[in-house]
C-alpha positions as CSV (number, residue, x, y, z in Angstrom):
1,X,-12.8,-133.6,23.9
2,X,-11.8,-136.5,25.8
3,X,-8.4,-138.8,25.5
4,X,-7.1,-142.5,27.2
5,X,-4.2,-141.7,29.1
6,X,-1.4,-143.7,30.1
7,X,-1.6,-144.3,33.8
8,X,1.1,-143.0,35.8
9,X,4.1,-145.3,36.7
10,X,2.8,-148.0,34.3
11,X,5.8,-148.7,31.9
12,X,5.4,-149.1,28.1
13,X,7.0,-153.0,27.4
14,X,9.3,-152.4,24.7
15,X,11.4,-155.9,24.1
16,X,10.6,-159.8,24.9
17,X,12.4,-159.5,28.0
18,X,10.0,-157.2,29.6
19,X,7.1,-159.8,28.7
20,X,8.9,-162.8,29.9
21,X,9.2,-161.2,33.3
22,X,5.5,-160.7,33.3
23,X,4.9,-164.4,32.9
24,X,7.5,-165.6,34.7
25,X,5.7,-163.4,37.9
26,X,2.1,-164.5,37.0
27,X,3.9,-168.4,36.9
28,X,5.4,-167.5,40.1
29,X,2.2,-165.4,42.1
30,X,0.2,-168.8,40.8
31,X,2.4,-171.3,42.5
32,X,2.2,-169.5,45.5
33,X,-1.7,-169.3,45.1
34,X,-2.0,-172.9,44.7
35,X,0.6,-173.8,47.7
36,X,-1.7,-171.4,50.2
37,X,-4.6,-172.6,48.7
38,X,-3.5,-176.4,49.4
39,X,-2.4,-175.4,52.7
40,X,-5.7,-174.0,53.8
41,X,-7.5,-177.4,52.7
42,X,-4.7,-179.2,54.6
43,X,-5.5,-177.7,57.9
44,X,-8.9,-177.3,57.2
45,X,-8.6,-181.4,57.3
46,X,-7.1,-181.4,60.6
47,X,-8.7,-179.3,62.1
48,X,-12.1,-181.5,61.6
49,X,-13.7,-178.9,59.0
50,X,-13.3,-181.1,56.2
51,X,-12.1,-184.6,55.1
52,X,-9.9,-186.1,51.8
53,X,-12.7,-187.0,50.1
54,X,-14.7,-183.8,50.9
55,X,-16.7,-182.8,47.0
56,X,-15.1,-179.4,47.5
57,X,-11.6,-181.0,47.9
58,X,-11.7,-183.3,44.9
59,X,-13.2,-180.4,42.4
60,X,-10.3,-178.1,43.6
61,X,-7.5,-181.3,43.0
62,X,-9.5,-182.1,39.6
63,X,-8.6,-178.5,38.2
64,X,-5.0,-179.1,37.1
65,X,-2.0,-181.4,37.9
66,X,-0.3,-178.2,39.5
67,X,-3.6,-178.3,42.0
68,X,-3.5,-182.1,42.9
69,X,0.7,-181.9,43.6
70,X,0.2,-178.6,45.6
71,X,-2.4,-180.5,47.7
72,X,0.4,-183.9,47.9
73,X,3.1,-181.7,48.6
74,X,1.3,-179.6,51.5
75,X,0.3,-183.3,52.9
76,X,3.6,-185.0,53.1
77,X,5.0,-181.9,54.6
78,X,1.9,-181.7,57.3
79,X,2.2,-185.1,57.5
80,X,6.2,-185.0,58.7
81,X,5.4,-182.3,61.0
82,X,3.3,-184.8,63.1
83,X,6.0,-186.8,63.0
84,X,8.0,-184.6,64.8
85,X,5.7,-183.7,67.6
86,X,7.0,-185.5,70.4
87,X,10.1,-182.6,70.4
88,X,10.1,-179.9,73.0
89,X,7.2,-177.4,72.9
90,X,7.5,-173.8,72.7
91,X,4.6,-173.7,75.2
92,X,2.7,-176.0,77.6
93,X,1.3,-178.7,75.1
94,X,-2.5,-179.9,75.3
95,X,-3.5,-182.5,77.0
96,X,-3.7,-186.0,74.8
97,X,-6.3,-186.4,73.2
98,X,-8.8,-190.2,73.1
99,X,-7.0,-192.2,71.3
100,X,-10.0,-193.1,68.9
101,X,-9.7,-188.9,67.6
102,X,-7.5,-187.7,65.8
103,X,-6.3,-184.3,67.2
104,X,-7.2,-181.5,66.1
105,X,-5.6,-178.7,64.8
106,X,-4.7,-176.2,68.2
107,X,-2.4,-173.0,67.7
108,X,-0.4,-174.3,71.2
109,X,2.0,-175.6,69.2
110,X,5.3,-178.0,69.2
111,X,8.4,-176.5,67.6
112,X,8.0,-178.4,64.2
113,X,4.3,-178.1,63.5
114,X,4.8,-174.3,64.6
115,X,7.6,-174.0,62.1
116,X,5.9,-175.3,59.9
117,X,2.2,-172.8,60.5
118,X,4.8,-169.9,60.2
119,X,6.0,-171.2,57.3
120,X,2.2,-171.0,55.6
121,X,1.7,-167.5,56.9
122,X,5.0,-166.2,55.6
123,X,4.0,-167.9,52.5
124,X,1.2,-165.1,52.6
125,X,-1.8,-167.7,54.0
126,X,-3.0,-165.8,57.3
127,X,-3.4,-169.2,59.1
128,X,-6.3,-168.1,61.7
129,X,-8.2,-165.9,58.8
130,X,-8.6,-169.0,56.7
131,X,-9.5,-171.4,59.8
132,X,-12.7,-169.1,60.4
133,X,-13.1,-168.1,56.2
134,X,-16.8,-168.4,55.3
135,X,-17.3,-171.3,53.1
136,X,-20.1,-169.4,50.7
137,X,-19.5,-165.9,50.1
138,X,-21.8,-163.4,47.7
139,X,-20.3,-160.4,47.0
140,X,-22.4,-157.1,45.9
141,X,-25.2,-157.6,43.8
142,X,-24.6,-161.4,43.3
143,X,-27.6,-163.6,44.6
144,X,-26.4,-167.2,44.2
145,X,-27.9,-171.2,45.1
146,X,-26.1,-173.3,46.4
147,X,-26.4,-177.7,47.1
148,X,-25.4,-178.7,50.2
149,X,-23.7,-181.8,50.9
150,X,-26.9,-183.2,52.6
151,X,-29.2,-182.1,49.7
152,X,-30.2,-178.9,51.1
153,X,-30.5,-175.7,49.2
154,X,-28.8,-172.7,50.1
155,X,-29.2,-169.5,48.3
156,X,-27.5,-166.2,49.6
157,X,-28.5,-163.2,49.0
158,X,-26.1,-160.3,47.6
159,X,-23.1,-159.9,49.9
160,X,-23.8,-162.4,52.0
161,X,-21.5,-165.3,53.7
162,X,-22.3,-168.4,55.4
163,X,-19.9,-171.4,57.1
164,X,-20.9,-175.1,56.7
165,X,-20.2,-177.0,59.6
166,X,-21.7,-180.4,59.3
167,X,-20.5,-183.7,61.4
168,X,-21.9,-187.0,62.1
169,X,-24.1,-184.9,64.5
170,X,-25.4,-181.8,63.3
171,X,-26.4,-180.2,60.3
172,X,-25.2,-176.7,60.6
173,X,-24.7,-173.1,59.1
174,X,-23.0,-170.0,60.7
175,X,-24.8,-166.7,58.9
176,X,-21.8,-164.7,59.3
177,X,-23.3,-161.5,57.1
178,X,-26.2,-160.5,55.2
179,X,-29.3,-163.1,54.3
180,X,-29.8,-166.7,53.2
181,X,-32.6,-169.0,52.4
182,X,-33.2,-172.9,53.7
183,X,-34.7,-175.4,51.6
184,X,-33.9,-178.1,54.3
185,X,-33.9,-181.9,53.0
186,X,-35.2,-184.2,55.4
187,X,-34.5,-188.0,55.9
188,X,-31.1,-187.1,57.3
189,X,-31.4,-188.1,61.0
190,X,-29.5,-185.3,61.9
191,X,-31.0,-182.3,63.3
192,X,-30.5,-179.0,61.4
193,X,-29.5,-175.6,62.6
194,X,-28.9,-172.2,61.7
195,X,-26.5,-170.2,63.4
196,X,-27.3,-166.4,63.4
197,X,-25.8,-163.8,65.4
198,X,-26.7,-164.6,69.3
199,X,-29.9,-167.6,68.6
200,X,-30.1,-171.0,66.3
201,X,-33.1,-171.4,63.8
202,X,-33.5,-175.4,64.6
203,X,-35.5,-177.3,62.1
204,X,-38.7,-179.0,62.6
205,X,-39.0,-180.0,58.6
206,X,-39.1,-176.6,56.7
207,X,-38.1,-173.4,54.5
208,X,-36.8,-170.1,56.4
209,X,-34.8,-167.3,55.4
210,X,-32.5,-165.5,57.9
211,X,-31.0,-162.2,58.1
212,X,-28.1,-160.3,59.9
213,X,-29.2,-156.3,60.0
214,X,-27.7,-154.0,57.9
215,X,-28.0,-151.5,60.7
216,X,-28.7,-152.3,64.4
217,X,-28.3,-155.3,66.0
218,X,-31.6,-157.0,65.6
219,X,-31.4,-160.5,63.3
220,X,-34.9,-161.9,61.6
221,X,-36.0,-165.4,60.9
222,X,-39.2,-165.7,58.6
223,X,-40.4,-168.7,57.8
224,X,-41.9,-169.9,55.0
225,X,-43.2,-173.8,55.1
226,X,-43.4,-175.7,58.2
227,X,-42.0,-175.0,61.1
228,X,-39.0,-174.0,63.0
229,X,-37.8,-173.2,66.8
230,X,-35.9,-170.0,67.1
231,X,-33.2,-170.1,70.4
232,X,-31.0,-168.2,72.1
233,X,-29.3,-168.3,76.2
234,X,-32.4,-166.5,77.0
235,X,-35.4,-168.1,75.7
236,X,-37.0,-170.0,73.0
237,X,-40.1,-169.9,70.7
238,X,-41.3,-171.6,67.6
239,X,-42.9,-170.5,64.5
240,X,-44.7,-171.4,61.2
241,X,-45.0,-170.6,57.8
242,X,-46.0,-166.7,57.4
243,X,-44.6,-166.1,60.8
244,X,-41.5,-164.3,61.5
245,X,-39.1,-164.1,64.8
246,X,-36.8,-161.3,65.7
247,X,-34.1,-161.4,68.4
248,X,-31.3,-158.7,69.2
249,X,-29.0,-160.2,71.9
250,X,-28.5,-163.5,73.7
251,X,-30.0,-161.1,77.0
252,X,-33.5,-160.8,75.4
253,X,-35.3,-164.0,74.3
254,X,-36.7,-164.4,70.5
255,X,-40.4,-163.1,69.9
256,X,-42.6,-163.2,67.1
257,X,-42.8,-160.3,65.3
258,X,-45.5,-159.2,62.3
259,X,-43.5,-159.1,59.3
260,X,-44.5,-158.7,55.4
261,X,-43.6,-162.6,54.4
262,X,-44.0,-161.6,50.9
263,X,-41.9,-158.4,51.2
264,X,-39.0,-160.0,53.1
265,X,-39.0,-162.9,50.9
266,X,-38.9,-161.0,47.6
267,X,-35.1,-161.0,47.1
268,X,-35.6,-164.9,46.6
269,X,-37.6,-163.9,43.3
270,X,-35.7,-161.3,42.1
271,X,-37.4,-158.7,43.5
272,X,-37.0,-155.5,46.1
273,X,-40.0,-154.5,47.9
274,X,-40.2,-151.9,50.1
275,X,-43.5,-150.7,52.3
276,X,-43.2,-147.4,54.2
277,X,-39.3,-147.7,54.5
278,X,-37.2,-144.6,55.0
279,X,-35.2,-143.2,51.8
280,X,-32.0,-144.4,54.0
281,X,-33.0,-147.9,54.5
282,X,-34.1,-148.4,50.8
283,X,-30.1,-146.6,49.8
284,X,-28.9,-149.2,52.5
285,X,-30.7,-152.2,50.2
286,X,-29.9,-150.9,47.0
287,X,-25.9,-150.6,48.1
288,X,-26.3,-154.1,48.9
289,X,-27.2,-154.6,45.0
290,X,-25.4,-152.1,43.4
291,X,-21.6,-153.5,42.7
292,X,-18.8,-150.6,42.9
293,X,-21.4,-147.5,43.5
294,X,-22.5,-146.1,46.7
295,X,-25.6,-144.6,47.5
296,X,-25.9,-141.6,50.6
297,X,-28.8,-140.2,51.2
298,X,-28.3,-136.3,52.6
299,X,-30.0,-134.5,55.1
300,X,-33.7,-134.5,55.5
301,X,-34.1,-137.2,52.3
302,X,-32.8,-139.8,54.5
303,X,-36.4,-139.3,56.4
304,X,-38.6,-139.3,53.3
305,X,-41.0,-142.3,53.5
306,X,-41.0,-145.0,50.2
307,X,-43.0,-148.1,48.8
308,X,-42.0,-150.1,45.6
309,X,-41.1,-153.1,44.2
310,X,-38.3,-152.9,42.3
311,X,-35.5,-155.5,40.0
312,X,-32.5,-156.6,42.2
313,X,-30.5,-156.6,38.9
314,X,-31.1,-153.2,37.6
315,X,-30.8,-150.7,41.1
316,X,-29.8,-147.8,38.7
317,X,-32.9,-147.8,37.5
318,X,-34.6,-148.1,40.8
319,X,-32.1,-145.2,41.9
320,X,-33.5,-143.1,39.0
321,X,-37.3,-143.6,39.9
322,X,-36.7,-142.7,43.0
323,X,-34.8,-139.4,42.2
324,X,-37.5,-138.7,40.1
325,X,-40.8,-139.6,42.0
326,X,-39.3,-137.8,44.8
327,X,-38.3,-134.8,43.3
328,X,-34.8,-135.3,44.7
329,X,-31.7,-133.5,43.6
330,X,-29.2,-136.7,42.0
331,X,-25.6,-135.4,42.0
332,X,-23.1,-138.5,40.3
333,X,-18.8,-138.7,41.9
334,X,-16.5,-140.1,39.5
335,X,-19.6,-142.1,38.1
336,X,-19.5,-144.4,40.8
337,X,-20.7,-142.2,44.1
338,X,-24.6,-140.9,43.9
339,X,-25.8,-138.2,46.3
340,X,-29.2,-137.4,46.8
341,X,-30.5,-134.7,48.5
342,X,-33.8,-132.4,48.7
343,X,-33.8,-129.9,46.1
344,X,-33.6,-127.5,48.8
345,X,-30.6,-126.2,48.5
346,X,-30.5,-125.0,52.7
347,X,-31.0,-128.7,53.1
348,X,-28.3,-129.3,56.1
349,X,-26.4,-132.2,55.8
């Protein structure tokens, strides 16, 4: 027989008062939401990551009045901090920038704008975190598309997370973890680029994938129309649809590596498919799928050998053909953590 229990050090609300105090914190936590928030689009702006009239911007003012006069308040008091910048420094100041650019945001700071950053990170924001935030983010077993500014399509695969950084220059994306497909709109005259680990995936009018390993250090560009050049410090090489390019470090240049297009691309249609992969890869791929459990392979499972092609959205079940094809021994933590092993019980771990 089972029962709900209270959870421990949870209080029982027993008058009006008690639930006024909840709301008055949730009104409270949500104010100081929105002023981080408009914060880290106010530096974001000077810093040159993104402008006032930025589509991200307006959506986020267009929410609620409380959104548009946290993003006026944050403003005027930015704004008066430049004001103030010809007081003494706390350190050496930078040199002046051209006239015809506006600075950018720099952590040497003068005594008002640094006031005024310490301010924001006592206010909970974590200045430098947000600078360098990704600006797409996936978490575990979301796969999601996304329009780029230019009229690009992005879509990430499941905890995945990717920086925009275009200019009047340059079209480009940081891969900062996992995988993520390029449908690249042309007509833009400028050039676009993939940033991923130690190389650039430059454009030449095409669609590519790229992918930061889940274990060592090797990342993988496959391409799937056209034709792209793969860089790093080292060397350079270019490939074309059904061709793939690996590269570890920016000490080895990129080579062309023979890759299952078809397999490495199957995440894009919903789809896992694995050829000959060890049992500890495929629980690597699944994890990546499987939101709040955790697959670990034990002992000499993790060497077993599997093929298959299985639903991105349902890993349990994937999970449970495996167990069963293999003959494995399945044991379940809390619901959440799943063990497999050889049903061997001398299996070392």
């Amino acid at each position: 027989m089972t029962r709900d229990l209270q959870p421990l050090g949870m209080p029982v609300s027993s008058s009006g008062s008690s639930n006024a105090g909840v709301s008055d914190a949730r009104t409270h936590a949500r104010a100081r939401r929105l002023r981080a928030e408009a914060a880290v689009w106010v530096v974001r702006i000077d810093a040159g990551r993104a402008t006032r009239d930025d589509a991200r911007l307006v959506r986020w003012c267009a929410r609620s009045a409380e959104h548009q006069a946290a993003f006026d308040a944050a403003s005027t008091q930015w704004q008066h901090a430049d004001t103030l910048r010809a007081q003494p420094a706390v350190v050496a100041a930078p040199s002046a920038p051209s006239p015809n650019r506006r600075p950018r945001f720099s952590f040497t700071f003068t005594a008002p704008r640094a006031a005024f950053a310490c301010a924001f990170a006592a206010a909970g924001i974590g200045l430098a975190l947000y600078l360098h935030a990704p600006d797409f983010t996936t978490s575990a077993g979301e796969v999601r598309t996304v329009a780029l500014d230019d009229g690009s399509t992005m879509r990430l695969d499941a905890d995945s997370a990717v920086d925009v950084r275009y200019d009047e220059h340059e079209r480009r994306v940081v891969l900062e973890r996992g995988r993520a497909a390029f449908d690249v709109k042309h007509g833009d005259a400028r050039r676009f680029v993939a940033q991923a680990a130690a190389g650039e995936i430059v454009d030449i009018g095409t669609a590519f994938q790229a992918s930061l390993p889940d274990r060592g250090d090797a990342a993988l560009v496959t391409v799937t129309q056209g034709r792209v050049a793969v860089r790093n410090s080292a060397g350079s090489v270019e490939a074309a649809a059904g061709q793939s390019v690996q590269y570890s470090d920016a000490a080895h240049a990129p080579n062309t590596v023979i890759v299952d297009t078809f397999a490495a691309t199957a995440w894009q249609r919903g789809r896992i498919v694995f050829t000959d992969a060890s049992l500890a890869d495929v629980a690597t791929v699944l994890n990546r799928y499987w939101k709040g459990h955790f697959i670990y392979v034990r002992g000499s499972a993790a060497a077993l050998r599997v093929s298959g092609n299985f639903a991105i959205d349902a890993p349990g079940q994937a999970l449970a053909t495996l167990a069963e094809t293999l003959s494995l021994r399945s044991t379940r933590i809390a619901n959440r953590v799943v063990i497999l092993s050889a049903q061997d019980p001398t299996d070392g771990q």
